[in-house]
N, CA, C and O atoms as a GROMACS GRO file, in nm:
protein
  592
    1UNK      N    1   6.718  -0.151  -8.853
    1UNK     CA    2   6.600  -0.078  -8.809
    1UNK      C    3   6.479  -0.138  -8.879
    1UNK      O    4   6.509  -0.170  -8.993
    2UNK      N    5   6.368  -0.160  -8.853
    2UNK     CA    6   6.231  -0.193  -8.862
    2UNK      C    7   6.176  -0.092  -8.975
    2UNK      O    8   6.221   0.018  -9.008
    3UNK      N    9   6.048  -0.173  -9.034
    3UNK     CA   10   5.976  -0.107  -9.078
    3UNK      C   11   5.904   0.024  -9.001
    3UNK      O   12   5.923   0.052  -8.883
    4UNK      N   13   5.816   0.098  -9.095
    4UNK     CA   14   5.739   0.203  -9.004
    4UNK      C   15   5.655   0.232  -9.080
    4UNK      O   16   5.667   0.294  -9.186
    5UNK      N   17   5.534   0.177  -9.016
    5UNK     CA   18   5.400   0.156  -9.063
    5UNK      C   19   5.324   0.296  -8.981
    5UNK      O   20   5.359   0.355  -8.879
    6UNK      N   21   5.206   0.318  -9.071
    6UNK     CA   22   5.166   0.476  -9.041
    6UNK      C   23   4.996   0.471  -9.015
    6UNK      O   24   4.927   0.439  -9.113
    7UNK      N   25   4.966   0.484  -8.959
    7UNK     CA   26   4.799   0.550  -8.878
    7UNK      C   27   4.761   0.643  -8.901
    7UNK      O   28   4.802   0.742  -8.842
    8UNK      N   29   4.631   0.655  -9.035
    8UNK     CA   30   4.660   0.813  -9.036
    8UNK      C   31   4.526   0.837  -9.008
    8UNK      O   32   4.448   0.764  -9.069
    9UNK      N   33   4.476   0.924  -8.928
    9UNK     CA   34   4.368   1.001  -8.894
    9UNK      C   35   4.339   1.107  -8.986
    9UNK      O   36   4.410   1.207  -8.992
   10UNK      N   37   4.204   1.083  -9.082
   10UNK     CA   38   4.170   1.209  -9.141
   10UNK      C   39   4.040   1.215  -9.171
   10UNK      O   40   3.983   1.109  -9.143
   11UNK      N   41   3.953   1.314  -9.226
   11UNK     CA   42   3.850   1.416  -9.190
   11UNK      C   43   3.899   1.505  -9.141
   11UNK      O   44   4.020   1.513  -9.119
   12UNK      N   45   3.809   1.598  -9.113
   12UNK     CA   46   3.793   1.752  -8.996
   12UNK      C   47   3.865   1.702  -8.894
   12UNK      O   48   3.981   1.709  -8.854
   13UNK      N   49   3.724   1.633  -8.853
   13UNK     CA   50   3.748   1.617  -8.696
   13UNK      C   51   3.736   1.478  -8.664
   13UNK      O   52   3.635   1.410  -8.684
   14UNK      N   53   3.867   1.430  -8.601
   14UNK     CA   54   3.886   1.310  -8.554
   14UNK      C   55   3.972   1.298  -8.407
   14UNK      O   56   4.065   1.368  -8.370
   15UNK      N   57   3.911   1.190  -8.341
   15UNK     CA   58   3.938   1.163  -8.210
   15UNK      C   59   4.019   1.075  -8.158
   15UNK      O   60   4.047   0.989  -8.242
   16UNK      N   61   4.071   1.057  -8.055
   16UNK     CA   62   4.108   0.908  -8.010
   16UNK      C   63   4.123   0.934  -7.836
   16UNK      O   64   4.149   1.022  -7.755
   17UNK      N   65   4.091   0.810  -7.842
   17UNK     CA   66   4.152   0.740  -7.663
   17UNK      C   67   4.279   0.667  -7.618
   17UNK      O   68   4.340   0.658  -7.511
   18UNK      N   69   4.293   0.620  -7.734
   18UNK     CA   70   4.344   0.497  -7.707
   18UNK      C   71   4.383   0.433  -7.839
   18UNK      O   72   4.288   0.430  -7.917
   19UNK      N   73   4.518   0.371  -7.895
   19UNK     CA   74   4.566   0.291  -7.959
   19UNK      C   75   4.621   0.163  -7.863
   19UNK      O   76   4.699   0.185  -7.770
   20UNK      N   77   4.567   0.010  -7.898
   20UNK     CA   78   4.638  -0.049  -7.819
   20UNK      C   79   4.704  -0.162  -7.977
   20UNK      O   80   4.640  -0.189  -8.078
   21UNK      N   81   4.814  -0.195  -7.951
   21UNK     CA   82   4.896  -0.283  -7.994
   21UNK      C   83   4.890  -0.448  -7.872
   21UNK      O   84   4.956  -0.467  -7.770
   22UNK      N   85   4.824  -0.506  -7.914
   22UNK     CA   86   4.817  -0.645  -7.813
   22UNK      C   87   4.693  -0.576  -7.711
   22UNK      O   88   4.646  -0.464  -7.692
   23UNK      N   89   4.672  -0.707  -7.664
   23UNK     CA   90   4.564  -0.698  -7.589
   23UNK      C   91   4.581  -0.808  -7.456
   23UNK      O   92   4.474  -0.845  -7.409
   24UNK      N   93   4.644  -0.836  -7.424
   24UNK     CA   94   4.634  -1.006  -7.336
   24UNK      C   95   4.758  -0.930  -7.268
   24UNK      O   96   4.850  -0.879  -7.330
   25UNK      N   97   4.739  -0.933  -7.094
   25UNK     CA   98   4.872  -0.974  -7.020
   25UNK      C   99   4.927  -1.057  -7.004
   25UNK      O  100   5.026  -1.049  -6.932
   26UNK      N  101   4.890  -1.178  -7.061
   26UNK     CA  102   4.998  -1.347  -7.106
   26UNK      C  103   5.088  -1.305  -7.153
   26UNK      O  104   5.199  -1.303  -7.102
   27UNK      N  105   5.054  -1.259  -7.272
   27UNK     CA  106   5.123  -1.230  -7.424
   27UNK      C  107   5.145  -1.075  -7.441
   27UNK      O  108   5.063  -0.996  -7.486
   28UNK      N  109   5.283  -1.046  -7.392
   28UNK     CA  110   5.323  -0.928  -7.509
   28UNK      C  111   5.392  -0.932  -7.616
   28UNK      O  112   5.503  -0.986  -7.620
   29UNK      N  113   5.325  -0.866  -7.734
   29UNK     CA  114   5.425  -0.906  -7.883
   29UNK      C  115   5.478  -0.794  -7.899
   29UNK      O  116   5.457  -0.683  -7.851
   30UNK      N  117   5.581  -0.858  -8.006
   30UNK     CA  118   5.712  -0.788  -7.984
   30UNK      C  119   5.720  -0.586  -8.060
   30UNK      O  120   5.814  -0.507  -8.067
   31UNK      N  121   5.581  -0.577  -8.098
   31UNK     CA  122   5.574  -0.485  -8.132
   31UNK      C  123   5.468  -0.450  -8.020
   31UNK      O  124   5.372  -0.527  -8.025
   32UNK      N  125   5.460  -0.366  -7.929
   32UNK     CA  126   5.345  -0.318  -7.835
   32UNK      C  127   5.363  -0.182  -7.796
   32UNK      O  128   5.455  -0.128  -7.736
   33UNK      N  129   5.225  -0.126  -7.858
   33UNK     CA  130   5.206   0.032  -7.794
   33UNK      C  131   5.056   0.051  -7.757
   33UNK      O  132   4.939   0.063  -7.794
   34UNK      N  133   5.128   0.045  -7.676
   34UNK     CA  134   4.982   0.150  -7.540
   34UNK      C  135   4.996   0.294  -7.557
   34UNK      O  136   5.103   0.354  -7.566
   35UNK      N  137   4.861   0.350  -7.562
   35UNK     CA  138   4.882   0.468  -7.605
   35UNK      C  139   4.723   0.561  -7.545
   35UNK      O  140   4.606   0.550  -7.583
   36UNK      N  141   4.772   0.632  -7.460
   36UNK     CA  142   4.662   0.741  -7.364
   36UNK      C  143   4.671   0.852  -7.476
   36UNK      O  144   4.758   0.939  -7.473
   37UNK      N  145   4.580   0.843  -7.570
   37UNK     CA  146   4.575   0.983  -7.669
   37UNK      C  147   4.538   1.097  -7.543
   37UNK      O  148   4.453   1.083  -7.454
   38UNK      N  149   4.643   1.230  -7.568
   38UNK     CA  150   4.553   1.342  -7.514
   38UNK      C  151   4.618   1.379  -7.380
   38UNK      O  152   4.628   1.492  -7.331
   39UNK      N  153   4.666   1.244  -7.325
   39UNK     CA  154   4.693   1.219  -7.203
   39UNK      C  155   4.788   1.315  -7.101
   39UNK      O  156   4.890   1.282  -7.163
   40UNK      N  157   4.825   1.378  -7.030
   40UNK     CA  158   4.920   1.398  -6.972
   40UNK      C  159   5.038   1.284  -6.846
   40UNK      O  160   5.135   1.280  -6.771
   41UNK      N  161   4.962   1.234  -6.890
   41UNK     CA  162   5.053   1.130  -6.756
   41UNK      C  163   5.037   0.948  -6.810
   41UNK      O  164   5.006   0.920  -6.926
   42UNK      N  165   5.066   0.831  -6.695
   42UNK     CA  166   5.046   0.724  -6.758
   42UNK      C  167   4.938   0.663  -6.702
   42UNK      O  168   4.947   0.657  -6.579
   43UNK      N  169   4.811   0.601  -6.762
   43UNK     CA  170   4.692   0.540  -6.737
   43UNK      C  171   4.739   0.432  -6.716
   43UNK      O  172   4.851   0.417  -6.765
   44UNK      N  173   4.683   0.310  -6.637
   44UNK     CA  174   4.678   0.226  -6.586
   44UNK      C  175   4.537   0.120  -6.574
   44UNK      O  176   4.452   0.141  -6.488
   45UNK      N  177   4.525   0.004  -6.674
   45UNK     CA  178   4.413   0.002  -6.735
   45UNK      C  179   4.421  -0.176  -6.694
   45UNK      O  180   4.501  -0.240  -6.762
   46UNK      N  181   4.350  -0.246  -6.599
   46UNK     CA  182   4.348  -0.387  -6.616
   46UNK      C  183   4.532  -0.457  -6.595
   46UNK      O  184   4.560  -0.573  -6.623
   47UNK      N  185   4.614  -0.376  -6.553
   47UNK     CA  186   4.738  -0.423  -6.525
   47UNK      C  187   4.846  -0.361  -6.624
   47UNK      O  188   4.964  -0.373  -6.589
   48UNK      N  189   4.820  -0.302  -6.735
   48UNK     CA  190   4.890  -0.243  -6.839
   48UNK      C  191   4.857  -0.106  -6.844
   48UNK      O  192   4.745  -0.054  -6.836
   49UNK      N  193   5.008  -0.034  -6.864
   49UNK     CA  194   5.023   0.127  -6.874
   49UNK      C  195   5.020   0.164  -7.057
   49UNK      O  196   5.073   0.116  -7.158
   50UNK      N  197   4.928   0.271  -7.026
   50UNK     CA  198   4.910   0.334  -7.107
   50UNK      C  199   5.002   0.446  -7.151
   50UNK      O  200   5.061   0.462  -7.044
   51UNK      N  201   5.056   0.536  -7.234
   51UNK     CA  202   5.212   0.635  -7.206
   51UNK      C  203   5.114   0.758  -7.298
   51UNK      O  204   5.048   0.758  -7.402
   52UNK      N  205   5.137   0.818  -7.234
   52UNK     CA  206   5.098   0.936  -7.318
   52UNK      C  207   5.167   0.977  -7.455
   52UNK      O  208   5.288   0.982  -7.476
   53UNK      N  209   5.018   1.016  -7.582
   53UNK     CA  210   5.103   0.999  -7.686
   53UNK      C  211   5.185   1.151  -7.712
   53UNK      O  212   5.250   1.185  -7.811
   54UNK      N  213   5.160   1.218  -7.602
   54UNK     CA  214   5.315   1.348  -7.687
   54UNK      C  215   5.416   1.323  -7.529
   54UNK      O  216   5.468   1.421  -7.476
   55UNK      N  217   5.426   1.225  -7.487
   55UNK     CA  218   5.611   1.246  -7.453
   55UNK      C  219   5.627   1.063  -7.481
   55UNK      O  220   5.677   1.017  -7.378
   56UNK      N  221   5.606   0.970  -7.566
   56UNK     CA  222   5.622   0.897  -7.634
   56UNK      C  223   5.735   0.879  -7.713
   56UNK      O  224   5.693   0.928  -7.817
   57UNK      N  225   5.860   0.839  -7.739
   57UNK     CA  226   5.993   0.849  -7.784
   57UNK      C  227   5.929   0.721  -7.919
   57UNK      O  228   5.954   0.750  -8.036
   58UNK      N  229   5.876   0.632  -7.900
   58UNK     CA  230   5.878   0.448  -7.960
   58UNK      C  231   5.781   0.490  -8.051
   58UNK      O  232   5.728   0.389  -8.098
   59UNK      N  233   5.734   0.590  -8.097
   59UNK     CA  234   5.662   0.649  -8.247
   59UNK      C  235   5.626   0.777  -8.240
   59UNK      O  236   5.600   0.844  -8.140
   60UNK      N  237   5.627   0.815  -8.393
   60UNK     CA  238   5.573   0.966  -8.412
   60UNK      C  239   5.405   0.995  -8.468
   60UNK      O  240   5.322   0.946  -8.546
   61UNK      N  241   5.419   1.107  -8.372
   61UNK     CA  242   5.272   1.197  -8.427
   61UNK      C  243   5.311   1.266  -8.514
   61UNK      O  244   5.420   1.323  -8.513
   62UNK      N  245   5.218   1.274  -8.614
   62UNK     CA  246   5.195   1.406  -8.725
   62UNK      C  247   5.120   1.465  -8.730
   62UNK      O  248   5.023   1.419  -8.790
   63UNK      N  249   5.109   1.597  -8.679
   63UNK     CA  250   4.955   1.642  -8.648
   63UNK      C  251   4.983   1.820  -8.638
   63UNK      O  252   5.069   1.870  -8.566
   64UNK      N  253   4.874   1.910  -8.743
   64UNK     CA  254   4.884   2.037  -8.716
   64UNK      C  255   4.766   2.007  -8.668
   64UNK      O  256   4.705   1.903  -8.694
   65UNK      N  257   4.698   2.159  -8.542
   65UNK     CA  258   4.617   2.226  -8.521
   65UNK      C  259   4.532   2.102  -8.458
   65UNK      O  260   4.414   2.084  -8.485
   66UNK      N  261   4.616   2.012  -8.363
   66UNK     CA  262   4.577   1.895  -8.263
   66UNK      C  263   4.520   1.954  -8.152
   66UNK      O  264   4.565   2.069  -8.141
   67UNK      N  265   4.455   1.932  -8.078
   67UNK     CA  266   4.403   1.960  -7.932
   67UNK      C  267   4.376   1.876  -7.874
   67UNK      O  268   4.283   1.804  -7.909
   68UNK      N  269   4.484   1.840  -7.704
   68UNK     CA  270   4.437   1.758  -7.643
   68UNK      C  271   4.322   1.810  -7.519
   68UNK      O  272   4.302   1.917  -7.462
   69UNK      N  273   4.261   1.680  -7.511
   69UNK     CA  274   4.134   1.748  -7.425
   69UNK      C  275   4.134   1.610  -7.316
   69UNK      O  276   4.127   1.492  -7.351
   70UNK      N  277   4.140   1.646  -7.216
   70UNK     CA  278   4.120   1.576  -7.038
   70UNK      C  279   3.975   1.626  -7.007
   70UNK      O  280   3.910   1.723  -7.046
   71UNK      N  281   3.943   1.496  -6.903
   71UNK     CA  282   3.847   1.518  -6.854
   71UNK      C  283   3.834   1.466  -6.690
   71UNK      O  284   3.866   1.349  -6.670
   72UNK      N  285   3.806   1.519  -6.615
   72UNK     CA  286   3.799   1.407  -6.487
   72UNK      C  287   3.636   1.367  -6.442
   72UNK      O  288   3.579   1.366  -6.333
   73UNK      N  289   3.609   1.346  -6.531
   73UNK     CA  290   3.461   1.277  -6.503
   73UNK      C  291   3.446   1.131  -6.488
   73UNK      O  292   3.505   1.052  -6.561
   74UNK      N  293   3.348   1.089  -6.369
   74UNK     CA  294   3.361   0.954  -6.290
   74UNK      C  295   3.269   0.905  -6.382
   74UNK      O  296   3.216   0.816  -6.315
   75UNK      N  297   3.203   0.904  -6.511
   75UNK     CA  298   3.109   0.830  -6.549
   75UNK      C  299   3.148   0.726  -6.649
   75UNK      O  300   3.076   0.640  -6.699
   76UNK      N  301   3.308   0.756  -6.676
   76UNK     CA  302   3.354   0.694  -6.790
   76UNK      C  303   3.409   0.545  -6.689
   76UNK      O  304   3.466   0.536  -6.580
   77UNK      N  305   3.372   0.473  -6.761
   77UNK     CA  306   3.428   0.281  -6.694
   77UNK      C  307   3.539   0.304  -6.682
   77UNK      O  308   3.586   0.260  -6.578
   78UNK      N  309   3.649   0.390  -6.783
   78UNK     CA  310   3.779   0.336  -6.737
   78UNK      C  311   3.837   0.470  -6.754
   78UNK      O  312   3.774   0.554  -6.817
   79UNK      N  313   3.978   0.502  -6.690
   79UNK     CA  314   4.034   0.618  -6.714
   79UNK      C  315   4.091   0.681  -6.843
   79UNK      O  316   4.123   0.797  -6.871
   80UNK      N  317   4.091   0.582  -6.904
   80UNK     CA  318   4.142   0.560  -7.054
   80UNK      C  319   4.088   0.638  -7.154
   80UNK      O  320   4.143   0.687  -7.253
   81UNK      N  321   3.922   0.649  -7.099
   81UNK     CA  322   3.794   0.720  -7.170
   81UNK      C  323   3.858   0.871  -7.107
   81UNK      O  324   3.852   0.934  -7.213
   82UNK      N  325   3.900   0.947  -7.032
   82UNK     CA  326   3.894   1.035  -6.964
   82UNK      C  327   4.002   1.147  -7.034
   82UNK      O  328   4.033   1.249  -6.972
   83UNK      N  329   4.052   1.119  -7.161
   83UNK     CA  330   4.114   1.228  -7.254
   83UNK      C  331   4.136   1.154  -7.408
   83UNK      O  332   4.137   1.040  -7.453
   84UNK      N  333   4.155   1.296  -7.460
   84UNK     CA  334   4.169   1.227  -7.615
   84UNK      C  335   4.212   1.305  -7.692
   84UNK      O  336   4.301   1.366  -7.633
   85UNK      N  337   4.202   1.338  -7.784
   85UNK     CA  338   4.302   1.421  -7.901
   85UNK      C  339   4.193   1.444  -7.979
   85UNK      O  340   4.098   1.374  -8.014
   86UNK      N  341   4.242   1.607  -8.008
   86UNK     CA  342   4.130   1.621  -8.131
   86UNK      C  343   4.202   1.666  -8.248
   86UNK      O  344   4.279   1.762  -8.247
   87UNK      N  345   4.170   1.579  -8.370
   87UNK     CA  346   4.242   1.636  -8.467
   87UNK      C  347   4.157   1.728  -8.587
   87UNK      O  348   4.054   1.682  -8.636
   88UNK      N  349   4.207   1.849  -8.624
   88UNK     CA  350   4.139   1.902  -8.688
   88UNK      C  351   4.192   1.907  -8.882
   88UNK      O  352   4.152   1.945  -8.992
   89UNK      N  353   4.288   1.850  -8.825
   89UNK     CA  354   4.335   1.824  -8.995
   89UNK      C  355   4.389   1.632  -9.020
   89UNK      O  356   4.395   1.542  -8.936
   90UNK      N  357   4.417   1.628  -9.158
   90UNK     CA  358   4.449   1.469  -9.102
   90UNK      C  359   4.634   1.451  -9.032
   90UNK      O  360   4.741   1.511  -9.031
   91UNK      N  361   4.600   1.387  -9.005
   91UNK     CA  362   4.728   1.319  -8.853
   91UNK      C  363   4.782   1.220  -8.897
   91UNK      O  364   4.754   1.191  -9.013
   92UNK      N  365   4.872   1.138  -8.827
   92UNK     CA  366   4.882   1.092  -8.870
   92UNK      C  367   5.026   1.034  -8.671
   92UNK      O  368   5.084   1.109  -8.593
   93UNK      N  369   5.020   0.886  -8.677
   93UNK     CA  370   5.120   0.795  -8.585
   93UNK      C  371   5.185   0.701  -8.687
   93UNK      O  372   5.122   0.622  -8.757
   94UNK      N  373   5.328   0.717  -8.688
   94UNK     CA  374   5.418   0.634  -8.709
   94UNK      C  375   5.475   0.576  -8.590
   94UNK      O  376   5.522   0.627  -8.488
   95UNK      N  377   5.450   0.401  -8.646
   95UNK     CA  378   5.507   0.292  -8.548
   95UNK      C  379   5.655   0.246  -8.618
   95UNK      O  380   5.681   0.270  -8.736
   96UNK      N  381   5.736   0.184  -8.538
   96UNK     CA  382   5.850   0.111  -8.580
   96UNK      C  383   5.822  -0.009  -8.558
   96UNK      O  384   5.833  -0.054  -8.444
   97UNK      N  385   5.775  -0.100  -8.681
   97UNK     CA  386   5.719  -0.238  -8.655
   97UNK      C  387   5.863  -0.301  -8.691
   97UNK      O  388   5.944  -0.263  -8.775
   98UNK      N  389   5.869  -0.436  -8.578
   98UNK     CA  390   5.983  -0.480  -8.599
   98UNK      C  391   5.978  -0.640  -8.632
   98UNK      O  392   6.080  -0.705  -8.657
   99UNK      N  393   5.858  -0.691  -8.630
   99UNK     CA  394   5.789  -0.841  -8.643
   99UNK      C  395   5.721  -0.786  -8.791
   99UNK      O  396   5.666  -0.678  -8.814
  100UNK      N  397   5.740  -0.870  -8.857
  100UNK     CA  398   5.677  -0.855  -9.034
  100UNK      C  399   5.547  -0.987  -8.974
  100UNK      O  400   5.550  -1.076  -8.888
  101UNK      N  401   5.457  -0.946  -9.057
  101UNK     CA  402   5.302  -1.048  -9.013
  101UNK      C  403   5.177  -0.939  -8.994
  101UNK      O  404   5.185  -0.820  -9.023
  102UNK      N  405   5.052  -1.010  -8.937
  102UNK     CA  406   4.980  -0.911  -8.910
  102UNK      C  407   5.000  -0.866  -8.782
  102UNK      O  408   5.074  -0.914  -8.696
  103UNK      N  409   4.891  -0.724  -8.775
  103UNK     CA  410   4.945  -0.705  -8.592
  103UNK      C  411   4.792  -0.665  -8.592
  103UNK      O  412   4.725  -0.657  -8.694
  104UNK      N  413   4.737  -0.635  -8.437
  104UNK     CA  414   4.594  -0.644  -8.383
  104UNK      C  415   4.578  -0.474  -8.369
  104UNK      O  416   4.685  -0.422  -8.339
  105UNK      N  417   4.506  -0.413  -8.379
  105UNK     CA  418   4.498  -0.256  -8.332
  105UNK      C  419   4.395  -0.245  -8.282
  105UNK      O  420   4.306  -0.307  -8.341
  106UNK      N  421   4.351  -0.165  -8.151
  106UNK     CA  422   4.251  -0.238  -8.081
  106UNK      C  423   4.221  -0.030  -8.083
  106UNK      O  424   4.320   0.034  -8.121
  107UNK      N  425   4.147   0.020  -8.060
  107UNK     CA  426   4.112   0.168  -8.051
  107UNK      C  427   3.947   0.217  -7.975
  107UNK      O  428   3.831   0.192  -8.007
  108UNK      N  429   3.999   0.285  -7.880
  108UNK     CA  430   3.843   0.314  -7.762
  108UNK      C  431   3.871   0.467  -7.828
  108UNK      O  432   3.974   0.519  -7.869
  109UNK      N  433   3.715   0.519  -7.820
  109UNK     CA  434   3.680   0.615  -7.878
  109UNK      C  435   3.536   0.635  -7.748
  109UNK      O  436   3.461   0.542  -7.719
  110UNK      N  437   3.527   0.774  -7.687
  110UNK     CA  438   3.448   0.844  -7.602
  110UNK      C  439   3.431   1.027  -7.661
  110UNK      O  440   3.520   1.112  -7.663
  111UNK      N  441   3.312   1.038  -7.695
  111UNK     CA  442   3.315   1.246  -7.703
  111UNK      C  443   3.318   1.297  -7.580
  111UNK      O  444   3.214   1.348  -7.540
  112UNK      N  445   3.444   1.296  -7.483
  112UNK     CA  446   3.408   1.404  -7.408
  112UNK      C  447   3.342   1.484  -7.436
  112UNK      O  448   3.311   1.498  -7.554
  113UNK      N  449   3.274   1.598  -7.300
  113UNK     CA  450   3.274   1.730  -7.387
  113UNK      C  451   3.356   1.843  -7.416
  113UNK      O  452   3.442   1.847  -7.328
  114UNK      N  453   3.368   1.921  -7.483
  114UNK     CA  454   3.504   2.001  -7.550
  114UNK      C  455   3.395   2.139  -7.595
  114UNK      O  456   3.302   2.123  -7.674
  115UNK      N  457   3.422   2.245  -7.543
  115UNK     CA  458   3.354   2.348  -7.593
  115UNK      C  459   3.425   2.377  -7.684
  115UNK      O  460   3.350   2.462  -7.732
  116UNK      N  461   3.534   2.378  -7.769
  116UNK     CA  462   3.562   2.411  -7.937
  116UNK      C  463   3.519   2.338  -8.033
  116UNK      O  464   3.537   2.380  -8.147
  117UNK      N  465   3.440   2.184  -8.011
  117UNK     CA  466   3.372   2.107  -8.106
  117UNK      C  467   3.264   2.011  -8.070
  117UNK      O  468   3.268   1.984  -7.950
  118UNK      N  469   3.186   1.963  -8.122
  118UNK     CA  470   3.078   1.911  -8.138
  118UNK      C  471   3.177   1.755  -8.133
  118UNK      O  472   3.195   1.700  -8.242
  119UNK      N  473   3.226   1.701  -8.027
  119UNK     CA  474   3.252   1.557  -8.042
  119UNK      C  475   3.109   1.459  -8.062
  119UNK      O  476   3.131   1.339  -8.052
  120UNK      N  477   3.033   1.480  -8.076
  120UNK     CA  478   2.934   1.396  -8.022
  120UNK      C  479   2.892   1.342  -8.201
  120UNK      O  480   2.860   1.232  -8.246
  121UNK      N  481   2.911   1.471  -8.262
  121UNK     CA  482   2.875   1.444  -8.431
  121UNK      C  483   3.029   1.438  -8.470
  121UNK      O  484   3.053   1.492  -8.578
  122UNK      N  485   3.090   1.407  -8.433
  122UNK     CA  486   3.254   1.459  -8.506
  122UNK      C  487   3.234   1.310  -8.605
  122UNK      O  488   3.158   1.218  -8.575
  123UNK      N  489   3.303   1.314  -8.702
  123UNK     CA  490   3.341   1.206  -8.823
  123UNK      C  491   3.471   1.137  -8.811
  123UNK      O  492   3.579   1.188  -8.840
  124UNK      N  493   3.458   1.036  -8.772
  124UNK     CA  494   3.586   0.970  -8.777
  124UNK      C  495   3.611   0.851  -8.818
  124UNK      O  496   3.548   0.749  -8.788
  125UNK      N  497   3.729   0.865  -8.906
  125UNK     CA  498   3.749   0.757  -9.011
  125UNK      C  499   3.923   0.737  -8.954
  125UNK      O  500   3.984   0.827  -8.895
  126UNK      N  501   3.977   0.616  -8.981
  126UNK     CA  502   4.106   0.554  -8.914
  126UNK      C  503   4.158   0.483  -9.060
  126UNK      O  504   4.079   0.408  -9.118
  127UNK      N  505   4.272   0.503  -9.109
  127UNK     CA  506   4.330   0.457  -9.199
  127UNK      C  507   4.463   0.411  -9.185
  127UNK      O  508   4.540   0.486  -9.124
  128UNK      N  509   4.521   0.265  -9.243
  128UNK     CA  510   4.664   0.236  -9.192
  128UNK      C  511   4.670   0.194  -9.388
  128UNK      O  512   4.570   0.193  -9.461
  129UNK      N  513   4.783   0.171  -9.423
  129UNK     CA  514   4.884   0.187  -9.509
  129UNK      C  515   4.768   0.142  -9.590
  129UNK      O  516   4.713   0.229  -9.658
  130UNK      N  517   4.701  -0.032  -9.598
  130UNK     CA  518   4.666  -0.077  -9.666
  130UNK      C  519   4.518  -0.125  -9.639
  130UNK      O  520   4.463  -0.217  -9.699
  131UNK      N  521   4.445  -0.023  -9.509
  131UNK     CA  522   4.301  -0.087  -9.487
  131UNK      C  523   4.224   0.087  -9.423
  131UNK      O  524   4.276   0.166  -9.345
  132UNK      N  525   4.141   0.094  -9.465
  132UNK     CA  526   3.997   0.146  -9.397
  132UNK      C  527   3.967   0.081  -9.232
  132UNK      O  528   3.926  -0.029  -9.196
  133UNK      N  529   3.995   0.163  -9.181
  133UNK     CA  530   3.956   0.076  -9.009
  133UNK      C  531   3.844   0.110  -8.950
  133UNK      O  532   3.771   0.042  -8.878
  134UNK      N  533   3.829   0.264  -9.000
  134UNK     CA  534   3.717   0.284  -8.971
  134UNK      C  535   3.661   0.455  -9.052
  134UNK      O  536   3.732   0.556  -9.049
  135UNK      N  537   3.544   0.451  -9.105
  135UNK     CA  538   3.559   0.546  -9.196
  135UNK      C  539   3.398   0.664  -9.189
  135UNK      O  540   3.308   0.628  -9.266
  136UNK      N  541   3.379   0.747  -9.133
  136UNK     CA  542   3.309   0.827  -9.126
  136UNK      C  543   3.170   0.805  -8.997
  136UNK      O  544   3.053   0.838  -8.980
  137UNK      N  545   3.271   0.734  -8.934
  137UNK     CA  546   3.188   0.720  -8.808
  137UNK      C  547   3.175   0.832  -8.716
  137UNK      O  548   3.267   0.910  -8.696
  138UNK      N  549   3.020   0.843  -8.642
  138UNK     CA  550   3.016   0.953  -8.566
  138UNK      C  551   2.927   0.857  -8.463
  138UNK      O  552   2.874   0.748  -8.485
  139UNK      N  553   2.930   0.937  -8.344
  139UNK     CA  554   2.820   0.861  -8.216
  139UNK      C  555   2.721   0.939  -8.227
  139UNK      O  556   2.684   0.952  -8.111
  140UNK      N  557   2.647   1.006  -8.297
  140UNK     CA  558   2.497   1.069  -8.259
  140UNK      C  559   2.425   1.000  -8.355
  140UNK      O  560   2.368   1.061  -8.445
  141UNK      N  561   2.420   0.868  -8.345
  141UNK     CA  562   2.351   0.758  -8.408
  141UNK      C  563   2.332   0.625  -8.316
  141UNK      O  564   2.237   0.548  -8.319
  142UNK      N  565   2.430   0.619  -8.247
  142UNK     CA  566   2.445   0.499  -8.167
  142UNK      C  567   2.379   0.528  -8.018
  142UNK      O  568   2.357   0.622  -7.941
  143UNK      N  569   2.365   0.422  -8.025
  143UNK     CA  570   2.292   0.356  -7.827
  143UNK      C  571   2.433   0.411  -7.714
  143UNK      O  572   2.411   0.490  -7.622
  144UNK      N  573   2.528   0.372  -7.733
  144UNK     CA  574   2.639   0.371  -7.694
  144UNK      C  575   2.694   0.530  -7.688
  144UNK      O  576   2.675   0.616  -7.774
  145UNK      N  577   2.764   0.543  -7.568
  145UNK     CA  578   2.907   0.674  -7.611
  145UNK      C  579   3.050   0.601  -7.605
  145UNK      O  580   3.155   0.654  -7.568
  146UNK      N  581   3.038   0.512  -7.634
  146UNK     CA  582   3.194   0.424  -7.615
  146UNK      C  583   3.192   0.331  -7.750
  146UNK      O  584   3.126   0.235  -7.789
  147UNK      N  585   3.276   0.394  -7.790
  147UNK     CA  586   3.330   0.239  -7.899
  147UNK      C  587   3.441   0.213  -7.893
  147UNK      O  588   3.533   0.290  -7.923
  148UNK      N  589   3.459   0.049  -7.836
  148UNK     CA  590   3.557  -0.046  -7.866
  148UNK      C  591   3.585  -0.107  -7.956
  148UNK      O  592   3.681  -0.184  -7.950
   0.00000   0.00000   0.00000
């Protein structure tokens, strides 16, 4: 069995769209997760499925007092943007990495809107075993509502 490397989401309030593992339809490596945070069903994004992360078997969530939130609004570029997870405590995804090396983590981030929180100021910081990925970021600063 493989290692199992861990994603942990923490602050209050933290979001996601999207975890991607690889990025290229040439190349899939041998560790790859697509991942529709929030999602109920499978997204379909540029030729690659996305799996929703709670009926997902190929890693675990850790997460109290999570809320997923859908949206069907046409303004978002891709469907991908169109749900997400809200975490209100820290979280946390375990992968089963089975290639030792580095690996790519690619993460889209959109505030729907959500009448139980303020996505728009929410704080979100992304942490894996041995790096800061991203750490007290909010969008009511930026030009943008999308970060890739």
């Amino acid at each position: 069995m493989g290692l199992l490397r861990r994603i942990a989401w923490v602050f209050p309030i933290i979001f996601c769209s999207s975890l991607v593992h690889g990025s290229s339809a040439e190349f899939i490596p041998v560790d790859n997760y697509l991942i529709a945070c929030g999602s109920s069903q499978n997204v379909s994004v540029q030729g690659q499925t996305f799996v929703p992360d709670s009926h997902e078997s190929s890693f675990l969530l850790e997460s109290e007092g999570d809320v997923a939130v859908a949206s069907s609004s046409s303004s978002v570029p891709y469907p991908l943007y169109q749900s997400l997870r809200v975490f209100t405590q820290p979280s946390s995804y375990e992968f089963d990495i089975r290639q030792k090396g580095r690996h790519w983590v690619r993460l889209y981030f959109h505030p729907l809107p959500y009448s139980g929180h303020d996505l728009f100021s929410a704080s979100i910081t992304v942490l894996t075993e041995n790096f800061v990925l991203l750490n007290n970021f909010t969008f009511k600063d930026q030009k943008s509502l999308y970060l890739f």
